[in-house]
C-alpha positions as CSV (number, residue, x, y, z in Angstrom):
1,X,-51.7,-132.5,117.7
2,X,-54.2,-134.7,115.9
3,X,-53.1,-135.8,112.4
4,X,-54.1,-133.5,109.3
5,X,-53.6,-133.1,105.6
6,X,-53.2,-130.2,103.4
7,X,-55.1,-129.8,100.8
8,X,-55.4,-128.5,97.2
9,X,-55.5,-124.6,98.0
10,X,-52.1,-123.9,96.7
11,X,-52.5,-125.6,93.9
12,X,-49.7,-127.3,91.9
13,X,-46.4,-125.5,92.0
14,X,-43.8,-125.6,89.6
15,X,-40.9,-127.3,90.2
16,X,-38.4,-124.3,91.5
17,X,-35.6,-123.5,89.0
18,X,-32.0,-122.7,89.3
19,X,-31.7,-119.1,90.4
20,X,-28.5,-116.9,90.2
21,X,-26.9,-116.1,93.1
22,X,-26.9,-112.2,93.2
23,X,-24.1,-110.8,95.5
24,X,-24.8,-107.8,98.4
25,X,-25.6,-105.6,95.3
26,X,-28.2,-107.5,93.9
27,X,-27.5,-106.5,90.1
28,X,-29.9,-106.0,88.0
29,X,-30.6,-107.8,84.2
30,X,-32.9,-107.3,82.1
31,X,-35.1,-109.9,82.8
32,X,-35.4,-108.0,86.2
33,X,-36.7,-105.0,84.6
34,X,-38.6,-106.7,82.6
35,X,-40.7,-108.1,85.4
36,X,-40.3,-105.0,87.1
37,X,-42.4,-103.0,84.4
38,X,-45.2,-105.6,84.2
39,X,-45.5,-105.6,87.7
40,X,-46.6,-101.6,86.9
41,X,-48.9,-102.8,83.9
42,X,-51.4,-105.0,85.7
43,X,-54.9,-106.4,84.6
44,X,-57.6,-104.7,86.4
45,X,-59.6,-107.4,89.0
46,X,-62.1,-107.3,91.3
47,X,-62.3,-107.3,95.0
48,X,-63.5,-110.1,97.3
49,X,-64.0,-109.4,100.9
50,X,-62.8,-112.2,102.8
51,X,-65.2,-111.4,105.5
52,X,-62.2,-111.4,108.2
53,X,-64.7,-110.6,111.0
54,X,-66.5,-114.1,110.9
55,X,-63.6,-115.5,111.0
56,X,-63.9,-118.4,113.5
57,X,-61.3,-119.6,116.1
58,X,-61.3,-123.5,115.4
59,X,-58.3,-124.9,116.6
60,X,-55.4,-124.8,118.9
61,X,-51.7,-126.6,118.5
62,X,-48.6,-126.2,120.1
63,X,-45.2,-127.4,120.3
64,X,-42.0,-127.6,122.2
65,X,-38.9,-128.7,119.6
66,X,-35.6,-127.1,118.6
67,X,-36.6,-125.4,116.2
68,X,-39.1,-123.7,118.3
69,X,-35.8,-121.4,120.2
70,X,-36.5,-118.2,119.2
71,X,-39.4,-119.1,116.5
72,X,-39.8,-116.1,114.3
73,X,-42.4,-117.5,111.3
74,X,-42.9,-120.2,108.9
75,X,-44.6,-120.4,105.6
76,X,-45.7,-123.6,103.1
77,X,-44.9,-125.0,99.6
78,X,-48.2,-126.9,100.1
79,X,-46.4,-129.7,101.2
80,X,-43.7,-128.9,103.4
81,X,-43.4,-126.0,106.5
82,X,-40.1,-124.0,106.5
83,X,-39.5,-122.4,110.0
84,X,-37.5,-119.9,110.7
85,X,-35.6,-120.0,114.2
86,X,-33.7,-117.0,115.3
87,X,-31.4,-119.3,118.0
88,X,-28.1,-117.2,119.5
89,X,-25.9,-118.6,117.5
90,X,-27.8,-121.0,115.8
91,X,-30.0,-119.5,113.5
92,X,-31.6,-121.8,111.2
93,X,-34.5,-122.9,108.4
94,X,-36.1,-126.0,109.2
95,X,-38.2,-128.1,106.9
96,X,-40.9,-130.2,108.5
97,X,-43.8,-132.2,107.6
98,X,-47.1,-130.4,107.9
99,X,-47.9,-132.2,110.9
100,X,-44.6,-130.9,112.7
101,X,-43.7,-134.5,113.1
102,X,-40.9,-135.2,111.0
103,X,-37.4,-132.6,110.7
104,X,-36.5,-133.0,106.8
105,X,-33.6,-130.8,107.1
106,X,-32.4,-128.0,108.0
107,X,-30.0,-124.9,107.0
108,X,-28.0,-122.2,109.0
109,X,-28.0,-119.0,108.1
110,X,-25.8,-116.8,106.1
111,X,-22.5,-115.5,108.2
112,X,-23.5,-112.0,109.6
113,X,-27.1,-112.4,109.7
114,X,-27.8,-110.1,112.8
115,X,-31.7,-111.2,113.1
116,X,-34.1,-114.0,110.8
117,X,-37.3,-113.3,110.5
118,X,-40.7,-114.5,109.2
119,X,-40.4,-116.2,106.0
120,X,-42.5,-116.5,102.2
121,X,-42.9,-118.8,99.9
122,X,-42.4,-117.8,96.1
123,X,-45.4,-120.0,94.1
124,X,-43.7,-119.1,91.0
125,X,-40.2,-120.4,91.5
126,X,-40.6,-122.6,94.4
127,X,-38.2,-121.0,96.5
128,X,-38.4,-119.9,100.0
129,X,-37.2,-116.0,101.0
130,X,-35.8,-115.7,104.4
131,X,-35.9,-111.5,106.1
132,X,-32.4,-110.7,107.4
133,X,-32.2,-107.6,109.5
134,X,-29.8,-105.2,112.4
135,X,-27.5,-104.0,109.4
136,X,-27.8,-101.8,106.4
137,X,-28.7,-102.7,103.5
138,X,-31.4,-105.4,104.9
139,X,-31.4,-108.4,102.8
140,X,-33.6,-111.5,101.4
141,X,-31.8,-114.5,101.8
142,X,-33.2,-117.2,98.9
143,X,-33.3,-121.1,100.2
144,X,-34.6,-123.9,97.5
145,X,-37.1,-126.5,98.6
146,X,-34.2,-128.7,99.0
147,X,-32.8,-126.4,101.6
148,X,-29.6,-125.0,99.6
149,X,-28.6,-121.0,99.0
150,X,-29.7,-119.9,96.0
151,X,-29.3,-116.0,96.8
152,X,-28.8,-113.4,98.8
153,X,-29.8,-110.2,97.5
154,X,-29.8,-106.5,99.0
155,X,-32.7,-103.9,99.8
156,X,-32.5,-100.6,98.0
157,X,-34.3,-97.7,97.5
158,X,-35.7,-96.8,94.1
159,X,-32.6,-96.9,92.2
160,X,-29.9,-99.7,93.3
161,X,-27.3,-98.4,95.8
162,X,-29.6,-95.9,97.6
163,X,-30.9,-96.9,101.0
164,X,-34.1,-98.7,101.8
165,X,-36.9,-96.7,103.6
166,X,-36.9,-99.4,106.3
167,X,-33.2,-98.6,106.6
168,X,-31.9,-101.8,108.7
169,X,-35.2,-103.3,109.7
170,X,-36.7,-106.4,107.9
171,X,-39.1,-108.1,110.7
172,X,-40.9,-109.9,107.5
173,X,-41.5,-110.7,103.7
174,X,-44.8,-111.5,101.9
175,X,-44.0,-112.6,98.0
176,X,-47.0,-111.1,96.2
177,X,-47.4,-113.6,93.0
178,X,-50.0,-111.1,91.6
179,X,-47.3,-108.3,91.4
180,X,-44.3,-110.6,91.6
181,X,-43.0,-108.3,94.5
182,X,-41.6,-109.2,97.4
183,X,-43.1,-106.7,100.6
184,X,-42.1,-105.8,103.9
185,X,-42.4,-103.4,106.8
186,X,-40.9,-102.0,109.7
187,X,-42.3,-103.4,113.5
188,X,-43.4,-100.2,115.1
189,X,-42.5,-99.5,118.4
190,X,-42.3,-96.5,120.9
191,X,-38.5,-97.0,121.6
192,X,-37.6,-97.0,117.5
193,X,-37.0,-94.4,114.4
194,X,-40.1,-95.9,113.3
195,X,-42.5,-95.5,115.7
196,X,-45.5,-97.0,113.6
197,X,-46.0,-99.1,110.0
198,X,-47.5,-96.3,108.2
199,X,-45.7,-98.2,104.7
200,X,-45.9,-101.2,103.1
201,X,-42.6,-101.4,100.9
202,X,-42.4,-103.6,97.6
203,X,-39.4,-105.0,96.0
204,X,-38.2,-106.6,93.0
205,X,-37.2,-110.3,94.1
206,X,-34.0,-110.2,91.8
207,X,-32.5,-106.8,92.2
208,X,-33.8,-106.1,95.8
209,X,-34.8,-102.6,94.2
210,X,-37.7,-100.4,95.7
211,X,-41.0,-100.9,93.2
212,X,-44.0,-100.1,95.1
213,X,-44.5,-97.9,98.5
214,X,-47.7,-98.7,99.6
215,X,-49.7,-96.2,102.4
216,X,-51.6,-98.2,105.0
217,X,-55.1,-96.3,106.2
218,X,-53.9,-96.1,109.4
219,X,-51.0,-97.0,111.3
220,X,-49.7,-100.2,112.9
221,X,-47.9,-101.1,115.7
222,X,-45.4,-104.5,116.2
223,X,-45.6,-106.0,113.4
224,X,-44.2,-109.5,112.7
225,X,-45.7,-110.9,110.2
226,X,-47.6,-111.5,107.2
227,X,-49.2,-113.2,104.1
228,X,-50.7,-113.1,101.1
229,X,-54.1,-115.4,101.1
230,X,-55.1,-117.3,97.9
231,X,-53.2,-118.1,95.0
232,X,-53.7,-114.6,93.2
233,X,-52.0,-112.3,95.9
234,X,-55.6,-110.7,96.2
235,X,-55.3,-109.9,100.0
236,X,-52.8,-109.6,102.3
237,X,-53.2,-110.0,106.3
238,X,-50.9,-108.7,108.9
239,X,-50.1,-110.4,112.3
240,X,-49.5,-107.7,114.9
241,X,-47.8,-108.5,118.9
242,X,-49.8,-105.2,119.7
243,X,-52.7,-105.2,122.5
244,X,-54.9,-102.5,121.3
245,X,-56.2,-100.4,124.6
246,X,-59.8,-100.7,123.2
247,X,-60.0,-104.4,124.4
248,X,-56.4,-105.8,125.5
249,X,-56.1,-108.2,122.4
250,X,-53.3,-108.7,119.5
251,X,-54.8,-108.8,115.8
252,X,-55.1,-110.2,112.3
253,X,-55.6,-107.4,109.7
254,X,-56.5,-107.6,106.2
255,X,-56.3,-105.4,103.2
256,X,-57.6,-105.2,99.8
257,X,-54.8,-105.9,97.1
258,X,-56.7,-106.2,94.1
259,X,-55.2,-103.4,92.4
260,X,-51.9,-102.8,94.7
261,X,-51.0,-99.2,93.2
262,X,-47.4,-97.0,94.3
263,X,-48.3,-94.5,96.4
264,X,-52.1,-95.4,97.0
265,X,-53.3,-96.7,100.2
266,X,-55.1,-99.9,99.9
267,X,-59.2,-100.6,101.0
268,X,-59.3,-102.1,104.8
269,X,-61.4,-105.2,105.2
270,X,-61.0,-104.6,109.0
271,X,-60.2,-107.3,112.0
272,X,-60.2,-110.1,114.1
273,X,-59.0,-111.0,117.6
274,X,-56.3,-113.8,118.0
275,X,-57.0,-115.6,121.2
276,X,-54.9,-116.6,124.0
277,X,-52.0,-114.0,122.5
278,X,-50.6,-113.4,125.5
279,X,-47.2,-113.8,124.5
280,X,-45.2,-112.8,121.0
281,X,-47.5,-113.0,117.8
282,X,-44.8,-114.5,115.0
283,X,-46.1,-114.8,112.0
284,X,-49.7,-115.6,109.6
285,X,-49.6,-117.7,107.1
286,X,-52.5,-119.1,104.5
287,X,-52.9,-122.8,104.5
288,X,-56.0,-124.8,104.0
289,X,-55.6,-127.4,106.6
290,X,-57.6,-130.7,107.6
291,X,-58.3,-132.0,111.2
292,X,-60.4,-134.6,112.6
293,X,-61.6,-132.7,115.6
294,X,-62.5,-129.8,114.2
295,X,-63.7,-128.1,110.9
296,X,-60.9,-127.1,107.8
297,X,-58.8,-124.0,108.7
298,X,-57.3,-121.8,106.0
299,X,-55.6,-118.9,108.6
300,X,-52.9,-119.9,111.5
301,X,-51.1,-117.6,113.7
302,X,-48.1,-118.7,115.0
303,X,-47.7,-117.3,118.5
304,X,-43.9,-117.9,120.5
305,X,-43.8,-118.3,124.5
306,X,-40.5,-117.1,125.1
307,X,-41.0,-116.7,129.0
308,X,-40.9,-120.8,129.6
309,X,-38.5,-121.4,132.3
310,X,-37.4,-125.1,130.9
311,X,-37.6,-123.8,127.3
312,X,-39.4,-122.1,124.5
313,X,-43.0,-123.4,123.1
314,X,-44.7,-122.7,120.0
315,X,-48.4,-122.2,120.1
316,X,-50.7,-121.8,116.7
317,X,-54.5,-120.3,116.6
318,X,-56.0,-122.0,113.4
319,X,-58.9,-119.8,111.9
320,X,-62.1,-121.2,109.8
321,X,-63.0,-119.2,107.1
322,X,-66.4,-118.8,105.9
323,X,-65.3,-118.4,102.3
324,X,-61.6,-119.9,101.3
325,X,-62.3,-118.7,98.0
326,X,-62.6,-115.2,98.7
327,X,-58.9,-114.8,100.8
């Protein structure tokens, strides 16, 4: 791939601080409910349409490295990528440069962690929140820039103890720095409990409890992924491995989380086709990127082939945006 810079779009972020390291209970403090109740108390903003359907296919990348076994998602601190690979019996975070060139690190996951999936990035605390699934309660493992375990914490319901509404699955996590939630779905498939995502759950970060349930407008299927866009948490966008009958393609979608309210479904911006899906959509992930072949992208998909014969390729379809400051 040609070489490329990230910009400014994140912003600075704060140097991450020490975080307890909450046990499969995820305890609450008061601090936690703090946070929790000003999550519920927030400043009324308005909405910007990030006019997803001129969204422009600019770019195409791909890769074949370790860490691309069993890719499952990646996200960004602005400066680094952390990629999650789900390998049989190797399951790992990688840190790499934002040209994929250079392996900073990397760190295996938890004992008993049936299934990684795609990652987030919390702005606030600089820390990096892996999905763990195929077991109740699911869980949020927590990982620091510098690739060490700060946490683990459970899923609950609305009060701690009681089971999540996702039950064991965890496909994903989206830190919303707006709400200071951390969401997630269910995939949605034909041969599951959860045939569709009707649902978008929020959770506290620290106590894993159940804050916001979130309808969508109408339901999805196969999801993997998904991301906040922006520094403000204003949208949200949501890779799906589904081919839609109406024309045989897998999808971006993006909702309106201006005002991200319990219990009410949020506005829908609508969609755009991701080219040359033909094999499993991963992850999305914001990130304002620089090439010199092509014009600034501020969208990639991340797509995994995992039908290669000699091994496993990662593919990613970068997306120019007519107006970054509007995602």
């Amino acid at each position: 791939m040609q070489r490329r810079s990230f910009l400014t779009g994140l912003g600075a972020v704060a140097a991450g601080t020490a975080l307890p390291a909450y046990g499969a209970t995820g305890s609450a403090t008061a601090a936690d409910a703090a946070g929790t109740a000003a999550s519920l108390r927030l400043t009324p903003r308005p909405s910007l349409d990030p006019r997803i359907r001129e969204w422009q296919h600019a770019k195409n990348t791909g890769f074949e490295r370790s860490w691309c076994t069993q890719f499952q998602g990646m996200c960004t601190d602005g400066t680094f990528w952390y990629v999650v690979s789900n390998a049989p019996g190797n399951q790992r975070l990688y840190k790499l440069s934002l040209d994929f060139s250079v392996q900073y690190g990397t760190l295996a996951a938890p004992p008993g962690s049936g299934h990684i999936g795609a990652p987030t990035f919390d702005t606030q605390r600089g820390v990096v929140y892996v999905p763990i699934e195929q077991s109740e309660p699911p869980r949020i493992w927590k990982v620091s820039r510098d690739l060490r375990t700060v946490g683990i914490v459970s899923m609950w319901g609305r009060s701690i103890g009681s089971p999540a509404p996702q039950r064991s699955k965890n496909p994903w996590l989206a830190f919303n720095p707006f709400d200071t939630l951390v969401y997630s779905s269910v995939f949605g498939s034909s041969d599951s409990a959860f045939q569709r995502v009707d649902h978008l759950w929020g959770y506290d970060r620290d106590s894993g409890r159940l804050v916001k349930e979130i309808p969508l407008p109408s339901g999805l299927h196969h999801v993997q992924g998904a991301t906040f866009g922006g520094n403000d948490g204003r949208n949200l966008y949501i890779a799906s491995d589904y081919e839609e009958a109406s024309n045989g393609r897998k999808h971006v979608y993006a909702y309106d989380f201006s005002q991200p309210r319990d219990g009410v479904s949020p506005p829908y911006w609508g969609k755009i086709a991701i080219p040359d899906a033909g094999n499993e959509v991963e992850c999305v992930v914001w990130a304002h990127l620089t090439w010199s072949d092509a014009r600034d992208t501020h969208i990639t998909v991340g797509i995994l082939d995992d039908f290669e014969i000699d091994g496993e390729n990662v593919y990613f379809r970068h997306f120019w945006v007519p107006s970054p400051e509007r995602l």
